[in-house]
N, C-alpha and C positions, 0 to 999 in steps of 0.2 A: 370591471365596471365598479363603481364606488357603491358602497352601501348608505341604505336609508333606510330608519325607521318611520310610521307612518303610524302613529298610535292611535287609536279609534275613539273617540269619546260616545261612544254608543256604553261602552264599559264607566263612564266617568259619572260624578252627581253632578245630573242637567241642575240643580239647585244653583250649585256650584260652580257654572262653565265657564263664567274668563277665570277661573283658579287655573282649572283643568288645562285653558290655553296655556296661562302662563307658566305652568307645570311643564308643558311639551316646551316651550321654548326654553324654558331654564335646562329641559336634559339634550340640549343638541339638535335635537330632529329637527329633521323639514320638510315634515308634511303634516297635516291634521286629514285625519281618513273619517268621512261622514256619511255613513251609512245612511240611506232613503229607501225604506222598505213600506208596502203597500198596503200589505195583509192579503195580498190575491199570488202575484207572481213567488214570495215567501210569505210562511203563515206567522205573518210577526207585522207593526205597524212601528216608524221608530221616528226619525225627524222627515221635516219638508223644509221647503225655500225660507222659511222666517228665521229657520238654524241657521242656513247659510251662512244668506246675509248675515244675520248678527255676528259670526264668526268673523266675514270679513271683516267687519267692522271696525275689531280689536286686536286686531294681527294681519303680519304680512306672510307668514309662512304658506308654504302653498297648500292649497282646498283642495283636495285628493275625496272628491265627492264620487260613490257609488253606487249606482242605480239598480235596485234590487224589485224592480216596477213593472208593471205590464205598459208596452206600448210609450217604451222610454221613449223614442224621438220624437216626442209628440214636446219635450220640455228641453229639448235643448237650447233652443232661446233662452229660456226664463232661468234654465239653472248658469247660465253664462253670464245675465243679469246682475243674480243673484253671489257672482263674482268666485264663482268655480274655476281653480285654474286647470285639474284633470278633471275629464269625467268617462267614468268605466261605467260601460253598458253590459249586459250579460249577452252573448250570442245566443243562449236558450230563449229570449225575451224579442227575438228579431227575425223579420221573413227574409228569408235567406237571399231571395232574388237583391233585394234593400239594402244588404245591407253595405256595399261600397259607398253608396248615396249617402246613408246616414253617418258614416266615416268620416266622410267629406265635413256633411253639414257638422259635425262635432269641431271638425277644424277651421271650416270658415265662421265659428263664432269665438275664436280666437282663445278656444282650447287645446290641450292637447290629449291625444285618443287614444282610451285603450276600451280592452274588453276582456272580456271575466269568463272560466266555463267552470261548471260544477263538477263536485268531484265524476260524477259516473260518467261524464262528458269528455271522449276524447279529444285530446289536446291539436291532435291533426286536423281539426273541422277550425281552423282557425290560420291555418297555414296558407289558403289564398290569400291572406287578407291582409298579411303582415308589413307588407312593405307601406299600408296606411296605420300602422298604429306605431304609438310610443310605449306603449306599453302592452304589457298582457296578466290578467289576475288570474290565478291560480288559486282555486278553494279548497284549501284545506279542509275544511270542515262542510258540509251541508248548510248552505248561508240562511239565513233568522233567527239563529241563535248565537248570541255571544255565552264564552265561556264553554264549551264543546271541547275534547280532543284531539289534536293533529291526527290527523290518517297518516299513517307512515308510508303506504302506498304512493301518496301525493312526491313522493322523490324520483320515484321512476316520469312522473309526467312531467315535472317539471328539467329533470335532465333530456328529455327524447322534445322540450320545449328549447331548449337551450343551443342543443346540438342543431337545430336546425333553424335557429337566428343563425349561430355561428356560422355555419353554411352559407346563408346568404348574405353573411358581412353585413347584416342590420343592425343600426342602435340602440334596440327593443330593451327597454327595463323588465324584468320580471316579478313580478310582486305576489305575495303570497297572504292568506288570508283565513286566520280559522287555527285557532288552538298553539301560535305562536308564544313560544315564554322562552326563559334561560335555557332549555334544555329539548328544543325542538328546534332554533334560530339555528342552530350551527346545521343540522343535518336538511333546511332548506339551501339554506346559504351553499353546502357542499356541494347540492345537485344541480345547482346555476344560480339560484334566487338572488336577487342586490336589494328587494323593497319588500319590507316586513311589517305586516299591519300587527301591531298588537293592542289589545285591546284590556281583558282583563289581569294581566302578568303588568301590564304598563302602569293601570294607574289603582292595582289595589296588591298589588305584592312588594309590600317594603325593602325585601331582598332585591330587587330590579336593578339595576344599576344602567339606565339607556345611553350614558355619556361613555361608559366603559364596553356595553356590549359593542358600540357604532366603533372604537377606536380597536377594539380585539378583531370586528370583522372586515374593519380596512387593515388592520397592518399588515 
């Protein structure tokens, strides 16, 4: 499956953010990864819908928007509005009976669905569910903080995730999140990962190269 990066501007200067955009589209990528954290569900508060939008506004790359929120399907209308083309929900953040329904409602507002577990959250509490989603986030790090450590751990769950899309012939992207840079990207990448959120390695390490890292991990 082809690789993408998905650079986060939660890492970038909000002073500065159509730079920041036009920075992501100058290196290749195609996605903008937009963190929405609440200060309840993580202890961090970061953007809301006025982000969004404005992002759409000045780009077509796709809105790889992440809900770091309590009581996310309460906003999936508005962040669909606000012209989110993915939206990842956390499975920690949902009553489990709901959560097919809220799957659904993600896709009939003409998004497309994935979901996120935290690191100490096994990866098989997400395997009913798979044949509704287009993706799956994998967190690397403990989410509400950018700039944190890869867990090196995170390669076994992301491989025992991998092995068992391939199993059922699904066309699930896996996306990875938390402590990504030049020198962690390959050792998700090896355990199945295609989609690589980076955030502070993207747009404050001048060594970075995202046009060269995207062409080394497809070739």
């Amino acid at each position: 499956m082809e690789k993408h990066i998905s650079p986060s501007i939660l890492a970038c200067d909000i002073l500065h953010l159509e730079e920041a955009i036009r920075k992501v589209e100058r290196s290749g990528a195609d996605y903008v990864h937009i963190d929405i954290m609440d200060g309840v569900f993580v202890p961090n508060i970061s953007f809301g819908m006025p982000i969004v939008s404005a992002v759409r506004k000045i780009t077509e790359l796709t809105l790889d928007v992440h809900l770091m929120i309590v009581e996310p399907w309460k906003y999936i209308e508005t962040f669909a509005k606000c012209g989110a083309d993915i939206l990842t929900l956390h499975y920690e953040a949902l009553p489990e009976k709901q959560i097919p329904d809220i799957l659904r409602a993600i896709r009939q507002n003409g998004m497309k669905v994935a979901l996120s577990v935290k690191p100490k959250t096994e990866v098989s509490v997400l395997f009913p569910y798979l044949e509704l989603l287009d993706m799956i986030l994998i967190m690397t790090v403990e989410p509400g903080f950018g700039g944190q450590k890869y867990i090196p751990e995170s390669a076994d769950k992301i491989a025992t995730l991998h092995r068992e899309i391939q199993r059922q012939g699904l066309p699930i992207h896996i996306q990875v999140d938390g402590g990504i840079n030049a020198s962690t990207i390959r050792d998700a990448s090896d355990a199945g990962a295609n989609v690589f959120v980076l955030g502070t390695a993207f747009f404050t390490d001048p060594s970075f190269d995202a046009n060269q890292t995207i062409k080394e991990l497809n070739a």
